[in-house]
ChimeraX commands (.cxc) that place a marker at each C-alpha (Angstrom):
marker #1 position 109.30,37.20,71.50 radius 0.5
marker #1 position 112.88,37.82,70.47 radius 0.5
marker #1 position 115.20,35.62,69.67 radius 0.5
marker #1 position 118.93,35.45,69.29 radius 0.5
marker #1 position 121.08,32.41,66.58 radius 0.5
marker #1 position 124.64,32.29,66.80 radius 0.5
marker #1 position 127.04,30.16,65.08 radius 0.5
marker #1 position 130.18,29.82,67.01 radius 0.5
marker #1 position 132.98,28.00,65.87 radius 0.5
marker #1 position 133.79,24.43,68.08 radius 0.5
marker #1 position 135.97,25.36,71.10 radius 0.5
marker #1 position 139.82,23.77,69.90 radius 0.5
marker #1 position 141.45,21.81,72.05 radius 0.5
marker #1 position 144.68,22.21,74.13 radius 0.5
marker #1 position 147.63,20.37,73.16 radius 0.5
marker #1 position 149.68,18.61,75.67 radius 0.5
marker #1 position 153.20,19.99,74.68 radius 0.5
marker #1 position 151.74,23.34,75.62 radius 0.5
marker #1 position 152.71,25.20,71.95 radius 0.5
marker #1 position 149.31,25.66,70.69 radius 0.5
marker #1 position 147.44,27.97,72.35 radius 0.5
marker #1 position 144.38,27.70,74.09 radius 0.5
marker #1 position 141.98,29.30,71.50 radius 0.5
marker #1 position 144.05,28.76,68.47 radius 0.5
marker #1 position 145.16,31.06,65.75 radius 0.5
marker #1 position 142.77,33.71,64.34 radius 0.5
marker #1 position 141.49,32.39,60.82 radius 0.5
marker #1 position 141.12,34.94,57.96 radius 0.5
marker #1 position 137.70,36.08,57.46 radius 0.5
marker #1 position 137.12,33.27,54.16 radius 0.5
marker #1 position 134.05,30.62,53.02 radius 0.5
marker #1 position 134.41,27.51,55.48 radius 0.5
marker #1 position 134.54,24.60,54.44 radius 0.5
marker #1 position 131.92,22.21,54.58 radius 0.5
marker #1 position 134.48,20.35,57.48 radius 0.5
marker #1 position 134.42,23.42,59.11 radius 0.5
marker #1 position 130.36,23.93,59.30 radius 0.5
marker #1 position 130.28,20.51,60.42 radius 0.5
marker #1 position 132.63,21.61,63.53 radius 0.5
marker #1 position 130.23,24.59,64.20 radius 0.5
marker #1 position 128.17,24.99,67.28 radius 0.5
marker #1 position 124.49,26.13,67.03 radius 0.5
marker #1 position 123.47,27.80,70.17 radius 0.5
marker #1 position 119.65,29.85,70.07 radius 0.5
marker #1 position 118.42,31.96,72.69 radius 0.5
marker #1 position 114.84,32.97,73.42 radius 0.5
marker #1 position 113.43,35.74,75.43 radius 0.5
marker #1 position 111.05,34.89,78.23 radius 0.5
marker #1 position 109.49,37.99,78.76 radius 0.5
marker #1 position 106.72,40.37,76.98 radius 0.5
marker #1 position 107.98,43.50,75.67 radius 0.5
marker #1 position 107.22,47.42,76.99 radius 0.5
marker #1 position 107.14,48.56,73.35 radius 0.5
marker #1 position 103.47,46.92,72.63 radius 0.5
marker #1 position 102.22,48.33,75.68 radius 0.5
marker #1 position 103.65,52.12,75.19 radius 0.5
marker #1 position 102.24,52.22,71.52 radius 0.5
marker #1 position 99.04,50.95,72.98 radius 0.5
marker #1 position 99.27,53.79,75.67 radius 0.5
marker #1 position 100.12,56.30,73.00 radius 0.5
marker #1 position 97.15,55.22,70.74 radius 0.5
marker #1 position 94.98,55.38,73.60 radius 0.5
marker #1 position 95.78,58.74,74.42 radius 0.5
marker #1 position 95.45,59.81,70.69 radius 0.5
marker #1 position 91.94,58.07,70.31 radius 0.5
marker #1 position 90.86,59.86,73.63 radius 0.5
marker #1 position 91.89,63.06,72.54 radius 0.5
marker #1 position 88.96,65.46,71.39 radius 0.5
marker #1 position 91.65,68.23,70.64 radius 0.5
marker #1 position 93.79,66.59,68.34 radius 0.5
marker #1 position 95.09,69.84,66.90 radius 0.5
marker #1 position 96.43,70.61,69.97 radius 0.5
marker #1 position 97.59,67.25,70.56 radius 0.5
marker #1 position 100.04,67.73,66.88 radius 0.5
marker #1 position 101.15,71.40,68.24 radius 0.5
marker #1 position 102.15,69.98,71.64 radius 0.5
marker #1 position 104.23,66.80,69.41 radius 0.5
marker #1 position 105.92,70.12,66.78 radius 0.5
marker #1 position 106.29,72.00,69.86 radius 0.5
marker #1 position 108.37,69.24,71.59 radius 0.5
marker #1 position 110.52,68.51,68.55 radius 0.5
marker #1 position 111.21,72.55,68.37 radius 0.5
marker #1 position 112.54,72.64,71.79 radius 0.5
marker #1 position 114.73,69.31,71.48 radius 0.5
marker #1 position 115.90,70.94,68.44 radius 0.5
marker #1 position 116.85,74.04,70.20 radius 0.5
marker #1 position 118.08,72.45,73.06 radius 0.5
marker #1 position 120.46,70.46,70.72 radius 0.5
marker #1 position 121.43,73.26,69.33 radius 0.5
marker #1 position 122.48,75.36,72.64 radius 0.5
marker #1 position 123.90,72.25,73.77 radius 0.5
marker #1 position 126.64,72.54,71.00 radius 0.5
marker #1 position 126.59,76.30,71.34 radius 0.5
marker #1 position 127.75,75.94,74.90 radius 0.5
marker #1 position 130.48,73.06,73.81 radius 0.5
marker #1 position 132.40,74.91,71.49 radius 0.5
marker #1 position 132.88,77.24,74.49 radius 0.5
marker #1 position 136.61,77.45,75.78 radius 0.5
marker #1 position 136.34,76.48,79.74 radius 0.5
marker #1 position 132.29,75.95,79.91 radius 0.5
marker #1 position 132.59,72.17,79.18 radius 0.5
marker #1 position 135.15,70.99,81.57 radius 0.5
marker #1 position 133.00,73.04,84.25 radius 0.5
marker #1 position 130.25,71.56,83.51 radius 0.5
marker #1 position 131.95,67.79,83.65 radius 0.5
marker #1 position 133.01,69.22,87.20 radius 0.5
marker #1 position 130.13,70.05,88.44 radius 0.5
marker #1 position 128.36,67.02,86.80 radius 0.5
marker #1 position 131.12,64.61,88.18 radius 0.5
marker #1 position 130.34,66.54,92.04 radius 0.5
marker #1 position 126.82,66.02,91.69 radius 0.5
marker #1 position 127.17,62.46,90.90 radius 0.5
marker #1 position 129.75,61.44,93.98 radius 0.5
marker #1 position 126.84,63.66,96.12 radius 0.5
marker #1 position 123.79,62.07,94.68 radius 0.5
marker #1 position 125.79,57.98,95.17 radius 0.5
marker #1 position 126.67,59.11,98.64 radius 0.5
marker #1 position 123.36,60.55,99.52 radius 0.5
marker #1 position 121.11,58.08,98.23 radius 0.5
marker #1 position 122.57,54.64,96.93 radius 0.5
marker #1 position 125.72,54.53,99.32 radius 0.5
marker #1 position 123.26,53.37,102.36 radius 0.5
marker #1 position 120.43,50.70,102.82 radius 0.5
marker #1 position 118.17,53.50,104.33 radius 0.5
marker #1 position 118.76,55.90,102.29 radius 0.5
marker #1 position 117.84,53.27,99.16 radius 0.5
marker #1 position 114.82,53.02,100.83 radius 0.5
marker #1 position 114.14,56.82,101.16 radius 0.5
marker #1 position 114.83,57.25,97.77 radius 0.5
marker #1 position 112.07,54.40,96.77 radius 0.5
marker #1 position 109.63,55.66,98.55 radius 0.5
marker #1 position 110.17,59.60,97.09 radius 0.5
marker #1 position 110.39,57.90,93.62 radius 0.5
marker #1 position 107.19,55.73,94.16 radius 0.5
marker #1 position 105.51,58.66,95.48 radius 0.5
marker #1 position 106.30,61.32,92.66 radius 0.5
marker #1 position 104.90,58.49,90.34 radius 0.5
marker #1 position 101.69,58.34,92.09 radius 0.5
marker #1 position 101.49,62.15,92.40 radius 0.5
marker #1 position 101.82,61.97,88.41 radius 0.5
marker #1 position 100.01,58.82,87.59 radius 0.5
marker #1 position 97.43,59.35,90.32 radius 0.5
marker #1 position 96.14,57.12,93.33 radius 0.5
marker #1 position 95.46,54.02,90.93 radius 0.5
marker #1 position 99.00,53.65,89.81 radius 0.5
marker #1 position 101.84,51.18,92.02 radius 0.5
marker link #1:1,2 radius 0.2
marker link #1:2,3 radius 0.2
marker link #1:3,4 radius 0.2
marker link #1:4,5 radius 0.2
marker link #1:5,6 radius 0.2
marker link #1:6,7 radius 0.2
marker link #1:7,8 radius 0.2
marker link #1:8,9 radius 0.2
marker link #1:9,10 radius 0.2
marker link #1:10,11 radius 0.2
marker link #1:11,12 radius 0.2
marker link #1:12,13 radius 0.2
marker link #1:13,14 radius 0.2
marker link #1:14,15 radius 0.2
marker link #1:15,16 radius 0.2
marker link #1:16,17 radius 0.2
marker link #1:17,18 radius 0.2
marker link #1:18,19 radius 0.2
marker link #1:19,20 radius 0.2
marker link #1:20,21 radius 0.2
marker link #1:21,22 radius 0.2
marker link #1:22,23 radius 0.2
marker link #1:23,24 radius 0.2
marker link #1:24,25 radius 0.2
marker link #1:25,26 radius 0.2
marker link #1:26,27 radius 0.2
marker link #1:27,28 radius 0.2
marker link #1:28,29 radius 0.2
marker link #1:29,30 radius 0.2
marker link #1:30,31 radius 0.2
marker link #1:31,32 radius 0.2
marker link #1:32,33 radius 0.2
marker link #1:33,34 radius 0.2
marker link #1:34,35 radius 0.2
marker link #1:35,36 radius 0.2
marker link #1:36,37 radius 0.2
marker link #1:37,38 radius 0.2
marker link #1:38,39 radius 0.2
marker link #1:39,40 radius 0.2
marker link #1:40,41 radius 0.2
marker link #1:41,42 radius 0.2
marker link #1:42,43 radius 0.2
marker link #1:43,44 radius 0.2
marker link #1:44,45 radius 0.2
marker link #1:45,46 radius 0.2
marker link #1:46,47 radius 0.2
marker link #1:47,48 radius 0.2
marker link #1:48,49 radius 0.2
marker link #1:49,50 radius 0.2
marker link #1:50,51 radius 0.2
marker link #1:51,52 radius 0.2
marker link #1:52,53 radius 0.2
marker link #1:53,54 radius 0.2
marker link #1:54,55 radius 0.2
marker link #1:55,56 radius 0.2
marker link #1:56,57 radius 0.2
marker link #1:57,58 radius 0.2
marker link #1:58,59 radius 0.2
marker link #1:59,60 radius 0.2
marker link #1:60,61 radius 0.2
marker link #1:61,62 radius 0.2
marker link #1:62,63 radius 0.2
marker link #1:63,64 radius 0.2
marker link #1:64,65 radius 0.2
marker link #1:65,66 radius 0.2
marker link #1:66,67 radius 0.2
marker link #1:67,68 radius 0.2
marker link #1:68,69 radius 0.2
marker link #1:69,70 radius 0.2
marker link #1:70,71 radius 0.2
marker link #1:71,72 radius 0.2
marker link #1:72,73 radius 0.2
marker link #1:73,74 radius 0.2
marker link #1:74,75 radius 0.2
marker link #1:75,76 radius 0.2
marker link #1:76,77 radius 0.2
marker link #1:77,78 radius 0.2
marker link #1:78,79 radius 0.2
marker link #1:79,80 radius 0.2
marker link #1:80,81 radius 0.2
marker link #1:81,82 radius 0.2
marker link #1:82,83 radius 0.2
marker link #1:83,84 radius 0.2
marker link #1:84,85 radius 0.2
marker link #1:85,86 radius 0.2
marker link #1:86,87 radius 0.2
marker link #1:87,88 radius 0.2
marker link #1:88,89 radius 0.2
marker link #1:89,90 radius 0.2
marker link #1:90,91 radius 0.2
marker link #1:91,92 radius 0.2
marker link #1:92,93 radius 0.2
marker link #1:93,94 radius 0.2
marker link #1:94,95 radius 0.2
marker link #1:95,96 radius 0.2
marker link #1:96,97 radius 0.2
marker link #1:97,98 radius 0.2
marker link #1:98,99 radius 0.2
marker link #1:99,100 radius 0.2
marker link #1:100,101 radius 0.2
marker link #1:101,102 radius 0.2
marker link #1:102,103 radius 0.2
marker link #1:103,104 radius 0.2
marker link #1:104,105 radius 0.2
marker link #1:105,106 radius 0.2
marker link #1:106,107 radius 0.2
marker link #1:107,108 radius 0.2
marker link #1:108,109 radius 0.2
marker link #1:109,110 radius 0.2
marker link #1:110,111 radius 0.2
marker link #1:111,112 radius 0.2
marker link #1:112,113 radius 0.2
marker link #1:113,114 radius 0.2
marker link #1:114,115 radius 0.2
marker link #1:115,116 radius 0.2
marker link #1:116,117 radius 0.2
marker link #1:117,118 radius 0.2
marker link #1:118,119 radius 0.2
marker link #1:119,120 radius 0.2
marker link #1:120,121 radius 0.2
marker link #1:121,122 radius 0.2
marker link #1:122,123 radius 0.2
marker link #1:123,124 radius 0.2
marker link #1:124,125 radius 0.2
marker link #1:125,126 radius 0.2
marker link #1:126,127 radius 0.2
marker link #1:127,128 radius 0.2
marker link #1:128,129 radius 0.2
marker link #1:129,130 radius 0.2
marker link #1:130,131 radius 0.2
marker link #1:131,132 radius 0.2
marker link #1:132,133 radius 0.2
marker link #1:133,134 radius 0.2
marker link #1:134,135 radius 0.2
marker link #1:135,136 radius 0.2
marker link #1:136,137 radius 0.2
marker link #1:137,138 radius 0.2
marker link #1:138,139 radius 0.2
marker link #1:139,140 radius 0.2
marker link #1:140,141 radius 0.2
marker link #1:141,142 radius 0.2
marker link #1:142,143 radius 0.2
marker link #1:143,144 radius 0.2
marker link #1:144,145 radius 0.2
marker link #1:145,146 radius 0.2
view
């Protein structure tokens, strides 16, 4: 469960006359006072909800305790990190090009006003997006997943 403590200094108040402002001067950045910690507000803040992370290591452990080829398994994980590396590294390749960058904003910026219009613009076509995304997850997953 995460949590969250702040200590936020009491809210000043307004003077009538209308010269002090609102949220008062900024204080230097010094050791308060113990006046001043007595004029501090606690305020905590708990999360509700489980976390994903438990259940993706779980999924991940599963998969690796399933596994009866676990060599394969570690060439598939050094494999991966090769081609992120590599794809990194044509990334920056391709940015330190003259006119390929702003192109590719372009075309990236196009795509983006064509995908909002074509799919999240419109009620129906929200839906029709759902249903495609809900249905390439069960193609992947299989029949047993939601």
């Amino acid at each position: 469960m995460a949590s969250i403590l702040a200590r936020l200094p009491a809210p000043p108040l307004m003077a009538v006359n209308g010269r002090q402002p609102v949220l008062g001067t900024l204080q230097r950045f010094s050791l308060p006072s113990m006046k001043e910690r007595r004029d501090r507000v606690g305020v905590t803040a708990k999360a509700t909800g489980e976390t994903s992370d438990f259940s993706i290591v779980k999924s991940v452990q599963n998969v690796w305790d399933n596994s009866e080829d676990r060599v394969g398994l570690i060439g598939l994980g050094f494999a991966g990190v090769v081609a992120f590396w590599a794809s990194i590294n044509l990334l920056t390749a391709i940015d330190k090009l003259p006119v390929i960058p702003s192109v590719l904003e372009l075309v990236g910026l196009l795509f983006s006003s064509w995908f909002t219009y074509r799919y999240l613009l419109f009620k129906p076509d929200r839906q029709e997006l759902s249903q495609t995304i809900s249905k390439s997850i069960s193609d992947i997953l299989g029949s047993n997943a939601k």
